[in-house]
mmCIF file of the N, C-alpha and C atoms, coordinates in Angstrom:
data_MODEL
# 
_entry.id   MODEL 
# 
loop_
_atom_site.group_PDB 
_atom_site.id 
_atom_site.type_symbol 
_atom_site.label_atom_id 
_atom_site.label_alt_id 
_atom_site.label_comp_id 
_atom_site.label_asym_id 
_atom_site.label_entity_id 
_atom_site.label_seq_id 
_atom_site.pdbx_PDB_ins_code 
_atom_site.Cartn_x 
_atom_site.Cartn_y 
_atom_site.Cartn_z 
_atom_site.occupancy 
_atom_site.B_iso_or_equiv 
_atom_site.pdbx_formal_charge 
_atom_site.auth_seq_id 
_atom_site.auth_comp_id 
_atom_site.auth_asym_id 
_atom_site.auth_atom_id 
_atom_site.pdbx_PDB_model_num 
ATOM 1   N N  . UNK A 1 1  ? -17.041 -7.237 0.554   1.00 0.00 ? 1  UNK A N  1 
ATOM 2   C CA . UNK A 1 1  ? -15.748 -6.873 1.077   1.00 0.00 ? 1  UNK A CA 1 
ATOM 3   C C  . UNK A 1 1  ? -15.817 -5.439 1.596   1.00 0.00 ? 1  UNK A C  1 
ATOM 4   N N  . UNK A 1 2  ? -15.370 -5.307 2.908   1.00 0.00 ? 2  UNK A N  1 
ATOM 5   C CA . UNK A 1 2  ? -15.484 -3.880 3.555   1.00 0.00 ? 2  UNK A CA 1 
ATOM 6   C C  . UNK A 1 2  ? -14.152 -3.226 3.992   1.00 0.00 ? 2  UNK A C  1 
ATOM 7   N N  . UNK A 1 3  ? -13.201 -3.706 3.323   1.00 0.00 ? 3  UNK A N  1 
ATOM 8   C CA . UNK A 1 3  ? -11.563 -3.172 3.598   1.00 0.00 ? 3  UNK A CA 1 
ATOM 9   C C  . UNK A 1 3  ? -10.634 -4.200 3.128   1.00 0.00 ? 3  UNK A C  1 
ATOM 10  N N  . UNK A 1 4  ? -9.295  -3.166 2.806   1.00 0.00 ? 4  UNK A N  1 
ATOM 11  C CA . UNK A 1 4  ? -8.646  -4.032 1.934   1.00 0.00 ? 4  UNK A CA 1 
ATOM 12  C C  . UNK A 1 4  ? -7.601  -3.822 3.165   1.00 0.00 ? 4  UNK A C  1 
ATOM 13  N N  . UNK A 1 5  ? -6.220  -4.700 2.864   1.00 0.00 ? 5  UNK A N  1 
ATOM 14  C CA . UNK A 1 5  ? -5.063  -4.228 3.630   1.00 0.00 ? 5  UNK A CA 1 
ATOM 15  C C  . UNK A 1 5  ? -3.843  -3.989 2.656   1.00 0.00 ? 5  UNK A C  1 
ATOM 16  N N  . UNK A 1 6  ? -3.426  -2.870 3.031   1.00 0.00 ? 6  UNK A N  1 
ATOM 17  C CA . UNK A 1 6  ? -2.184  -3.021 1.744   1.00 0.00 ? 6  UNK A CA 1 
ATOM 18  C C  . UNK A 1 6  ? -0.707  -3.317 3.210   1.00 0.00 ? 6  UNK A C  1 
ATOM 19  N N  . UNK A 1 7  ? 0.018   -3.856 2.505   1.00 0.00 ? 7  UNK A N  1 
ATOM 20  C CA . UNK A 1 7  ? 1.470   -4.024 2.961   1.00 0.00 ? 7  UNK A CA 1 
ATOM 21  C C  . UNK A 1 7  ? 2.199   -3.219 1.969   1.00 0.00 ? 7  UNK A C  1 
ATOM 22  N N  . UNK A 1 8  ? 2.773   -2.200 3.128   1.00 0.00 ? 8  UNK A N  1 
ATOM 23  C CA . UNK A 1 8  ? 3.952   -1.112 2.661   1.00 0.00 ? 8  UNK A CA 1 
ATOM 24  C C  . UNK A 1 8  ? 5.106   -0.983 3.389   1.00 0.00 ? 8  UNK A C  1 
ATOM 25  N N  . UNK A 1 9  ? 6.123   -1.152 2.159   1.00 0.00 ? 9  UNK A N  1 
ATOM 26  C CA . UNK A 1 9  ? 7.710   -1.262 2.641   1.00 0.00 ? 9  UNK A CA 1 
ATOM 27  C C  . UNK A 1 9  ? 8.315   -0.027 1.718   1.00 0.00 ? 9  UNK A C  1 
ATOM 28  N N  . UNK A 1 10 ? 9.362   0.491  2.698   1.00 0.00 ? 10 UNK A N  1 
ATOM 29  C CA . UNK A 1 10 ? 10.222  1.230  1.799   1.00 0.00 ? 10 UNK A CA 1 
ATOM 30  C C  . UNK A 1 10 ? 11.169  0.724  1.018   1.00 0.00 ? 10 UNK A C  1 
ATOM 31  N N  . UNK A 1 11 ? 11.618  1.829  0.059   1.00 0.00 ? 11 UNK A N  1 
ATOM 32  C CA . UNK A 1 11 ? 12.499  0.957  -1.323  1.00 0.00 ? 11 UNK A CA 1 
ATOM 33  C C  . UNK A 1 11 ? 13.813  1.610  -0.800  1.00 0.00 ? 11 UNK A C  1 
ATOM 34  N N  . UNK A 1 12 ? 15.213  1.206  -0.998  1.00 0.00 ? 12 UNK A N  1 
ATOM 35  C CA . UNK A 1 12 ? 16.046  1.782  -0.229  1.00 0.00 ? 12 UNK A CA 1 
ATOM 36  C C  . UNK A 1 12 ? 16.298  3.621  -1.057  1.00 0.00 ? 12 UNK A C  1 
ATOM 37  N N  . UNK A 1 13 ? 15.681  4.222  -1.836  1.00 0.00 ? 13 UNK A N  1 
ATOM 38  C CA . UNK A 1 13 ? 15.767  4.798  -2.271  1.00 0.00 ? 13 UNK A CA 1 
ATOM 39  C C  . UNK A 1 13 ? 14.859  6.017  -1.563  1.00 0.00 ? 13 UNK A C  1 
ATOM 40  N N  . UNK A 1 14 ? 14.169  5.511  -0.941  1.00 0.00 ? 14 UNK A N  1 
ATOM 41  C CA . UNK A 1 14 ? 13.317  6.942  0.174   1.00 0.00 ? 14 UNK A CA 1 
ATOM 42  C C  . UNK A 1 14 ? 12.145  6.572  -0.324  1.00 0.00 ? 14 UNK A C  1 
ATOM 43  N N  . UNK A 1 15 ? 11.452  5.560  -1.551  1.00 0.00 ? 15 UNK A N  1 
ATOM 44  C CA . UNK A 1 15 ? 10.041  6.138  -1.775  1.00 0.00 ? 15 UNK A CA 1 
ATOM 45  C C  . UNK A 1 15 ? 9.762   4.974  -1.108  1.00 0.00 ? 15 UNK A C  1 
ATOM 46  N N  . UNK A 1 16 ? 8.237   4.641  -1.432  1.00 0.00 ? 16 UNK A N  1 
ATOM 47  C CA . UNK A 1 16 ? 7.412   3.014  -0.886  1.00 0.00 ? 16 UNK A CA 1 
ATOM 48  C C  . UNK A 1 16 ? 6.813   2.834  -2.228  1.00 0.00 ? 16 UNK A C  1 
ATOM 49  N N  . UNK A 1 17 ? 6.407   1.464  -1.649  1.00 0.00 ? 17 UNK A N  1 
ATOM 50  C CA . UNK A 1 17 ? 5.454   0.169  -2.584  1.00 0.00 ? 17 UNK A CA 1 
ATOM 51  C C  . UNK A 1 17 ? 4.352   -0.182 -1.258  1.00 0.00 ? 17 UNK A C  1 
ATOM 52  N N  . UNK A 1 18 ? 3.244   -0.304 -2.370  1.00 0.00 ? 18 UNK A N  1 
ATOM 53  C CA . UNK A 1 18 ? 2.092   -0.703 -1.287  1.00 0.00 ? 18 UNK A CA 1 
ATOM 54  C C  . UNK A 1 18 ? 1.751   -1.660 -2.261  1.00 0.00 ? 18 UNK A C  1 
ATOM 55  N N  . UNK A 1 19 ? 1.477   -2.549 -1.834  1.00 0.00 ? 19 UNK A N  1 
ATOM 56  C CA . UNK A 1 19 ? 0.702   -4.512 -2.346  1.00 0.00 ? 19 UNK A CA 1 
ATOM 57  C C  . UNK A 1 19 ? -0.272  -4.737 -1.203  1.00 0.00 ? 19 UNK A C  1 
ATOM 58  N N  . UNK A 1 20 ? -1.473  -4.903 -1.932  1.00 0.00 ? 20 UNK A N  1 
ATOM 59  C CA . UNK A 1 20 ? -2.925  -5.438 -1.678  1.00 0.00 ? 20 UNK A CA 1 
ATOM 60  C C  . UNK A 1 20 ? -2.382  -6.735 -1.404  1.00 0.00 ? 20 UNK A C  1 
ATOM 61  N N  . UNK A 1 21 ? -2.901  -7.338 0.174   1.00 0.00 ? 21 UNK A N  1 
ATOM 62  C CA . UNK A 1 21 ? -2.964  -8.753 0.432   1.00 0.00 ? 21 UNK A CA 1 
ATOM 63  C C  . UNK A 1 21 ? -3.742  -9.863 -0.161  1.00 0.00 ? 21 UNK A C  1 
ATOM 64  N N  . UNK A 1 22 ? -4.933  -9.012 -0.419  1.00 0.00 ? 22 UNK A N  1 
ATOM 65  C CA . UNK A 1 22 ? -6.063  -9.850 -1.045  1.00 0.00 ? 22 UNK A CA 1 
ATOM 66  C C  . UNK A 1 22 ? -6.604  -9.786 -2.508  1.00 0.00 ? 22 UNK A C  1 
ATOM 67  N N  . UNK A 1 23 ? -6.182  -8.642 -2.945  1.00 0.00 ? 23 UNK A N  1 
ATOM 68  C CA . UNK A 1 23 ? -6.700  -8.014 -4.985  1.00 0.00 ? 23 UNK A CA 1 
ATOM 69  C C  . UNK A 1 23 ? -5.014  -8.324 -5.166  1.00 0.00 ? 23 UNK A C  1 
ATOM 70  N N  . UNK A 1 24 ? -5.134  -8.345 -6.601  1.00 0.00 ? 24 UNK A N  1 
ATOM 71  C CA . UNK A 1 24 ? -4.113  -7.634 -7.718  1.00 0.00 ? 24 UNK A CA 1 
ATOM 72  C C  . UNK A 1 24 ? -3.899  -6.249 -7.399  1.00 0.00 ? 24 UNK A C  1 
ATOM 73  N N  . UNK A 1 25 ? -3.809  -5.407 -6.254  1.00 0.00 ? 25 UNK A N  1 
ATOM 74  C CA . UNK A 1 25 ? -3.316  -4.294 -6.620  1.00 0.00 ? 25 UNK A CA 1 
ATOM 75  C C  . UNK A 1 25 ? -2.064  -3.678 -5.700  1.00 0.00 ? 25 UNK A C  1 
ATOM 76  N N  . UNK A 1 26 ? -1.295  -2.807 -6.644  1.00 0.00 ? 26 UNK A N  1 
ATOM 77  C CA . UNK A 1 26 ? -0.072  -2.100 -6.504  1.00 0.00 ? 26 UNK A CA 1 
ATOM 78  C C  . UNK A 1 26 ? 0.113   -1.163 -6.850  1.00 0.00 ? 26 UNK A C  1 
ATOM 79  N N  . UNK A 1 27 ? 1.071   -0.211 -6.152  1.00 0.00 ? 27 UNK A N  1 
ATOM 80  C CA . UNK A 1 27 ? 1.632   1.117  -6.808  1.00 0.00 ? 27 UNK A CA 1 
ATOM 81  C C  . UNK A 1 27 ? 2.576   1.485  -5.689  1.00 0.00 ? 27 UNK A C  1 
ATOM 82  N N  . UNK A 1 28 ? 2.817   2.648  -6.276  1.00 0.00 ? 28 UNK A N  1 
ATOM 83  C CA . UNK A 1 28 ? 4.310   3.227  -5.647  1.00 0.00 ? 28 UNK A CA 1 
ATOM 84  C C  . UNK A 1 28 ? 4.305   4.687  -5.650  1.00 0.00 ? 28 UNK A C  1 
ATOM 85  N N  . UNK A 1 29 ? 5.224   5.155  -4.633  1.00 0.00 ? 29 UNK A N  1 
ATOM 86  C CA . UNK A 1 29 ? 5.301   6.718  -4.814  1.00 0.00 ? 29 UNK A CA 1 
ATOM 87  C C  . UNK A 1 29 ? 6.637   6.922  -3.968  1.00 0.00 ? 29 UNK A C  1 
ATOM 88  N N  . UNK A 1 30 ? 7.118   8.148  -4.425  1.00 0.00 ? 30 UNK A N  1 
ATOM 89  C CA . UNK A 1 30 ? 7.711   8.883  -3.473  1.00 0.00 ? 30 UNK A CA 1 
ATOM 90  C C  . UNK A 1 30 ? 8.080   9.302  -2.231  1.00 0.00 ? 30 UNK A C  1 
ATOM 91  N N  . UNK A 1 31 ? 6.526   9.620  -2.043  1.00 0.00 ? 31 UNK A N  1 
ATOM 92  C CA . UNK A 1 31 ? 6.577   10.233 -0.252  1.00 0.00 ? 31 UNK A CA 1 
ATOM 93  C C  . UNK A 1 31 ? 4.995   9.596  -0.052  1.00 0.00 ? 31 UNK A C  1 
ATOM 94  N N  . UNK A 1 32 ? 5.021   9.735  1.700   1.00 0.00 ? 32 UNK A N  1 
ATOM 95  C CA . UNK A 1 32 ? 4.141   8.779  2.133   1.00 0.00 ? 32 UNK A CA 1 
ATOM 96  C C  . UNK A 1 32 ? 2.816   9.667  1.555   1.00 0.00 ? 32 UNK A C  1 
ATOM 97  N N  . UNK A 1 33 ? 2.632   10.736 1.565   1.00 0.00 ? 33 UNK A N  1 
ATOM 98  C CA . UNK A 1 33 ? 1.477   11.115 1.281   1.00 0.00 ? 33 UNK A CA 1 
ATOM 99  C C  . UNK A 1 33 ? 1.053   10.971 -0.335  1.00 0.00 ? 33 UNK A C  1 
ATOM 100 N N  . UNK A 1 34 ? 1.628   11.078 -0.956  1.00 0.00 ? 34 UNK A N  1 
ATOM 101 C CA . UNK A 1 34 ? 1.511   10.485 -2.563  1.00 0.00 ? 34 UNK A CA 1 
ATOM 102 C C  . UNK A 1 34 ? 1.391   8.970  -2.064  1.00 0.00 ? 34 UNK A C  1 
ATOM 103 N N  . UNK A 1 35 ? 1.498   8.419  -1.982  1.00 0.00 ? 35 UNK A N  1 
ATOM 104 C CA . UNK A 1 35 ? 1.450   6.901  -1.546  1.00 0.00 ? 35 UNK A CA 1 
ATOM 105 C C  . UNK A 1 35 ? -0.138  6.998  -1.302  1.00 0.00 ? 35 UNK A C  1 
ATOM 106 N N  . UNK A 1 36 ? -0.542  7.580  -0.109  1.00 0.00 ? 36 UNK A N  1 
ATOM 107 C CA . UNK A 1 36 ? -1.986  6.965  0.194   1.00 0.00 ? 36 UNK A CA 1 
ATOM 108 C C  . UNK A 1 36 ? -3.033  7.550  -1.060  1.00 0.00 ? 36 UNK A C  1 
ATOM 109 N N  . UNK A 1 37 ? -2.575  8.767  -1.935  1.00 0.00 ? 37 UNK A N  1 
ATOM 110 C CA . UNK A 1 37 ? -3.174  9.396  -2.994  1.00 0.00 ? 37 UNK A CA 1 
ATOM 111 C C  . UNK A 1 37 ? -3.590  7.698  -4.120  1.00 0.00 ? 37 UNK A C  1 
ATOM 112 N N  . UNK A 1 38 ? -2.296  7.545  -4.089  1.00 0.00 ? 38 UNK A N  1 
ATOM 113 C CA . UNK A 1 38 ? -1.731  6.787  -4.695  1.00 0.00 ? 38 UNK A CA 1 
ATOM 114 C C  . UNK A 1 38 ? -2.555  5.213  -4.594  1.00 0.00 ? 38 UNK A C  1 
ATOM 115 N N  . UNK A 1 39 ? -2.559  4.988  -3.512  1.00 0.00 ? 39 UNK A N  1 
ATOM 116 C CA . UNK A 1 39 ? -3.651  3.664  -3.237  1.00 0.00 ? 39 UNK A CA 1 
ATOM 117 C C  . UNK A 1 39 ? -4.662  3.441  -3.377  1.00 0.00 ? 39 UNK A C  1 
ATOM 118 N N  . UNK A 1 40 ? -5.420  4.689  -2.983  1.00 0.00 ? 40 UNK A N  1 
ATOM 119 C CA . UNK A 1 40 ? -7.302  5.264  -3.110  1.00 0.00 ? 40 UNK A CA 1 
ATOM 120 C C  . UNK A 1 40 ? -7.542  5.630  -4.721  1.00 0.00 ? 40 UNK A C  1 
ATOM 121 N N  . UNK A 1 41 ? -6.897  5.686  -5.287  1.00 0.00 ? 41 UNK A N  1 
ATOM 122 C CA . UNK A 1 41 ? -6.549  6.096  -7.100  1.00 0.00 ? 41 UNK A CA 1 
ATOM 123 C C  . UNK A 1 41 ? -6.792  4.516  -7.468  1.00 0.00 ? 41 UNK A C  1 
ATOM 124 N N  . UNK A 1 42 ? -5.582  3.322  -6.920  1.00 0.00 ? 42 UNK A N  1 
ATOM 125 C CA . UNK A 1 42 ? -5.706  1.903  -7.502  1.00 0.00 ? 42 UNK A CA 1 
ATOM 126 C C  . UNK A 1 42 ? -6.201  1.692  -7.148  1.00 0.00 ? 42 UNK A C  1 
ATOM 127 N N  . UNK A 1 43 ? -7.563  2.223  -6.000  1.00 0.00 ? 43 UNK A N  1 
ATOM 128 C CA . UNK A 1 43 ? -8.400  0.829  -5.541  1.00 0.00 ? 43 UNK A CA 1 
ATOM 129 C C  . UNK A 1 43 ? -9.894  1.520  -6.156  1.00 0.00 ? 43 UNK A C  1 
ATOM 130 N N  . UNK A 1 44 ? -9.863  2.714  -6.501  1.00 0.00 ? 44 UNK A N  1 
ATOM 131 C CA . UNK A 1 44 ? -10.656 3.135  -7.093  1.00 0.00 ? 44 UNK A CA 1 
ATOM 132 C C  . UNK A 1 44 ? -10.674 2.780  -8.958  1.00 0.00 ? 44 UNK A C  1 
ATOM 133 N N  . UNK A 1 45 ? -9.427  2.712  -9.180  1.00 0.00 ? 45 UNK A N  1 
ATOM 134 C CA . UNK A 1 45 ? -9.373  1.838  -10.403 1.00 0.00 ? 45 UNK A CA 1 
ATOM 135 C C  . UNK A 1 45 ? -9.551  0.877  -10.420 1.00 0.00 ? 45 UNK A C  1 
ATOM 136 N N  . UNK A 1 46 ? -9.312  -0.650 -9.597  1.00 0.00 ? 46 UNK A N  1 
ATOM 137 C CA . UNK A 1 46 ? -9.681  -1.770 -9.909  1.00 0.00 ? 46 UNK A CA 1 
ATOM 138 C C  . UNK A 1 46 ? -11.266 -2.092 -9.422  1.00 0.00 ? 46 UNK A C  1 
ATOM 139 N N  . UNK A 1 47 ? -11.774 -1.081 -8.886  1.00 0.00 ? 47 UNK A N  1 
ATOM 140 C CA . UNK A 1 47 ? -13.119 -1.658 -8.230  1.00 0.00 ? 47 UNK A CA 1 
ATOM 141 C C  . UNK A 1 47 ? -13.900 -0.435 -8.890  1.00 0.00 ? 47 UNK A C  1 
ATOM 142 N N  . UNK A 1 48 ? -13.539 -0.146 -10.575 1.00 0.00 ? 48 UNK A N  1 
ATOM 143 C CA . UNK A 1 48 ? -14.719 1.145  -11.565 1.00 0.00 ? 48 UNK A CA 1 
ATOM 144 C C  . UNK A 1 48 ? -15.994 0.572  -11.012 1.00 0.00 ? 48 UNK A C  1 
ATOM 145 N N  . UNK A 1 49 ? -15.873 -0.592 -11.522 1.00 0.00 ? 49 UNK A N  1 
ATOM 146 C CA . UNK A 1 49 ? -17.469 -0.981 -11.931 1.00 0.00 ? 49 UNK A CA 1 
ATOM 147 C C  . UNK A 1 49 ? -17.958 -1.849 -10.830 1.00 0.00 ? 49 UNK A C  1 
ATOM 148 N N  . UNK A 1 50 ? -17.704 -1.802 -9.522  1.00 0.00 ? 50 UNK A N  1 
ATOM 149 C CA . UNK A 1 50 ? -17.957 -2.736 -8.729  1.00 0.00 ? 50 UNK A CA 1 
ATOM 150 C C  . UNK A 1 50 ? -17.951 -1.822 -7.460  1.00 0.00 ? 50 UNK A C  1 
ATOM 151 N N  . UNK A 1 51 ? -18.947 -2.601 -6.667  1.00 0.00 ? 51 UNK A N  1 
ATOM 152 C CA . UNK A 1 51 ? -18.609 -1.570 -5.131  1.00 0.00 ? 51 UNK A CA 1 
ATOM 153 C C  . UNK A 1 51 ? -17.167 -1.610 -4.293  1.00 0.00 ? 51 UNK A C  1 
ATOM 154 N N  . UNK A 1 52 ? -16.651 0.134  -4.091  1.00 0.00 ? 52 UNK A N  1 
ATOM 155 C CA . UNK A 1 52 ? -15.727 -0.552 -3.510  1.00 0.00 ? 52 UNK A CA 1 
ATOM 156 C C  . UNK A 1 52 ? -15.251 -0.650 -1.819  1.00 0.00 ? 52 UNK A C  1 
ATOM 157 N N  . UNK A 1 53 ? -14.863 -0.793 -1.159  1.00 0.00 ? 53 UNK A N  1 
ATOM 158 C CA . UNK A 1 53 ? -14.180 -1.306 -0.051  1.00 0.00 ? 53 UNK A CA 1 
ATOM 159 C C  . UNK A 1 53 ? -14.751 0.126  1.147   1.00 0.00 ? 53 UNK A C  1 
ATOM 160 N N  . UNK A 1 54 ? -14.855 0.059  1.939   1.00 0.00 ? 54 UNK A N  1 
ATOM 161 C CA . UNK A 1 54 ? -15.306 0.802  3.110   1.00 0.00 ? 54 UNK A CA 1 
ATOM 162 C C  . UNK A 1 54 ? -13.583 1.862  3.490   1.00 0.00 ? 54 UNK A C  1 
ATOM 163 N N  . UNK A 1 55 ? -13.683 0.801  3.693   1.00 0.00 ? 55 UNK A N  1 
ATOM 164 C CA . UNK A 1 55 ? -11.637 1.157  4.607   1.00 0.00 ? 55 UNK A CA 1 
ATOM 165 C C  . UNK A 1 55 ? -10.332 0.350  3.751   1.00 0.00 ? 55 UNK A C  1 
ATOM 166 N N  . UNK A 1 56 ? -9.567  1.069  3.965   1.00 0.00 ? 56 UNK A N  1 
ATOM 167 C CA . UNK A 1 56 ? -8.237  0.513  3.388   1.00 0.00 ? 56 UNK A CA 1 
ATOM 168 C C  . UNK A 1 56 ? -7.233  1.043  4.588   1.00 0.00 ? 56 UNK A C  1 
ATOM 169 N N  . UNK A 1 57 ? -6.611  -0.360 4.737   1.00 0.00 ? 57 UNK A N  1 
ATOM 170 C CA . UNK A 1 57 ? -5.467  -0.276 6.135   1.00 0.00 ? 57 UNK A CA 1 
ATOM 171 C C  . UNK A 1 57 ? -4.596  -0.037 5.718   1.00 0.00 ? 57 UNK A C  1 
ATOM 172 N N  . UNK A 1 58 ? -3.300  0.716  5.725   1.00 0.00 ? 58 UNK A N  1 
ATOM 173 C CA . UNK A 1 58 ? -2.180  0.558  5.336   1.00 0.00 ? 58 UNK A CA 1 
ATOM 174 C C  . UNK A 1 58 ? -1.122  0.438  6.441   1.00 0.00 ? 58 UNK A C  1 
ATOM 175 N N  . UNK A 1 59 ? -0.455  -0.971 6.220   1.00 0.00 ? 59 UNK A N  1 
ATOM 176 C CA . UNK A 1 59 ? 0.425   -1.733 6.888   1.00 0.00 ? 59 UNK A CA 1 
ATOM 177 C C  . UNK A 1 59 ? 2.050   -1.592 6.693   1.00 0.00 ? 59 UNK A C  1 
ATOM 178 N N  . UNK A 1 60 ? 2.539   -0.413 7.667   1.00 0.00 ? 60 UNK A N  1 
ATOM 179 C CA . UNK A 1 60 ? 3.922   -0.250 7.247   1.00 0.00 ? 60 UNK A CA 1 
ATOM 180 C C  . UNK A 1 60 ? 4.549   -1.174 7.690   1.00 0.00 ? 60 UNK A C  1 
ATOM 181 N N  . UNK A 1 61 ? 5.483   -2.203 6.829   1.00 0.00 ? 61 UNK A N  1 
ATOM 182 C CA . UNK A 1 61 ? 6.448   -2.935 7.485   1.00 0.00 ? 61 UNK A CA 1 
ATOM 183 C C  . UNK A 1 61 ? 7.890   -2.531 7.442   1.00 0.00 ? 61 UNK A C  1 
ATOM 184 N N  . UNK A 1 62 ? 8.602   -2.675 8.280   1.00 0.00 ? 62 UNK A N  1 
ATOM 185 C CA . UNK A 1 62 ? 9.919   -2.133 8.549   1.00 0.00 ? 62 UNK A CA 1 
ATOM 186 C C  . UNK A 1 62 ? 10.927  -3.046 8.739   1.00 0.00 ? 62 UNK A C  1 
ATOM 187 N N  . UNK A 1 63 ? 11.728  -3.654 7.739   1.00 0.00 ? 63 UNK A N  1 
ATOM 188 C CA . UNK A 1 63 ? 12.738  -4.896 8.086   1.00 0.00 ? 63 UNK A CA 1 
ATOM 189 C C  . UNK A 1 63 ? 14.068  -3.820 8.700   1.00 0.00 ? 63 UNK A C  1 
ATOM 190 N N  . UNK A 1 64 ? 14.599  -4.372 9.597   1.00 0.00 ? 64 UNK A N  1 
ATOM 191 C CA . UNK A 1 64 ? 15.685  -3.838 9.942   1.00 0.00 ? 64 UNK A CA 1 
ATOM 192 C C  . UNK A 1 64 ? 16.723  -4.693 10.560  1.00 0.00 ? 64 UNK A C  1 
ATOM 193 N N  . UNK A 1 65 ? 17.948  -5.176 10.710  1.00 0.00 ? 65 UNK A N  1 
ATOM 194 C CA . UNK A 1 65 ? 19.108  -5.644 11.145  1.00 0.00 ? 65 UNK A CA 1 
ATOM 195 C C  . UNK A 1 65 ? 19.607  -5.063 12.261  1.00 0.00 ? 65 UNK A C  1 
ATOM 196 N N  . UNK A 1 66 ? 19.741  -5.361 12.932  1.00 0.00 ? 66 UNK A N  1 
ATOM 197 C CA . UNK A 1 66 ? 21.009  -5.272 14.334  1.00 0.00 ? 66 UNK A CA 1 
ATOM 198 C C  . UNK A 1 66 ? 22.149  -6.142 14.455  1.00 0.00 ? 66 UNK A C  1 
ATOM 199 N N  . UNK A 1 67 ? 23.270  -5.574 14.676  1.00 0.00 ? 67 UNK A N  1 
ATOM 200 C CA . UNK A 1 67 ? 24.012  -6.247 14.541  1.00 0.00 ? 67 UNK A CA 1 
ATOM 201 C C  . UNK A 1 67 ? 24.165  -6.708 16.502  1.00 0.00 ? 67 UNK A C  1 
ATOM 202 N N  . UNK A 1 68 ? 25.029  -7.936 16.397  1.00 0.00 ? 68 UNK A N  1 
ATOM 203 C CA . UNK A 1 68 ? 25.072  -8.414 17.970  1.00 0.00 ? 68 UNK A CA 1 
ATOM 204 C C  . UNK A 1 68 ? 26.033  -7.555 18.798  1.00 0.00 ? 68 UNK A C  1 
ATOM 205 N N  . UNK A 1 69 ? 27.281  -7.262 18.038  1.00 0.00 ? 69 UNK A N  1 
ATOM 206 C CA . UNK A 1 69 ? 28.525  -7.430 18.510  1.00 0.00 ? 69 UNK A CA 1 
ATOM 207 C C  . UNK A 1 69 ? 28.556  -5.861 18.904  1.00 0.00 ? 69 UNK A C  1 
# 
């Protein structure tokens, strides 16, 4: 495996959540830059003893509403 992808959404509260598409892994932060601290920390934790990943993508998704009228 040579890259992971995380999917990151904001919480309505200002911080994010990042979720691994493909591992068990998650975390959360505040601000975007604690966030990517934050990801390279869990992916360096779930992959101690194992080689880990080249690249990690991080995938901001943005739901948003419009109204018609």
């Amino acid at each position: 495996m040579n890259e992971l992808i995380f999917e990151i959404t904001q919480e309505n509260d200002g911080g994010f959540v990042a979720e691994c598409l493909t591992e068990s892994i998650f975390t959360q932060a505040d601000t975007w830059e604690e966030l990517r601290k934050q990801v390279i920390d869990a992916v360096h934790g779930y992959f101690f003893d194992q080689p880990k990943p080249e690249v990690i993508h991080l995938h901001f998704v943005r739901d948003e509403i419009l109204a018609t009228a």
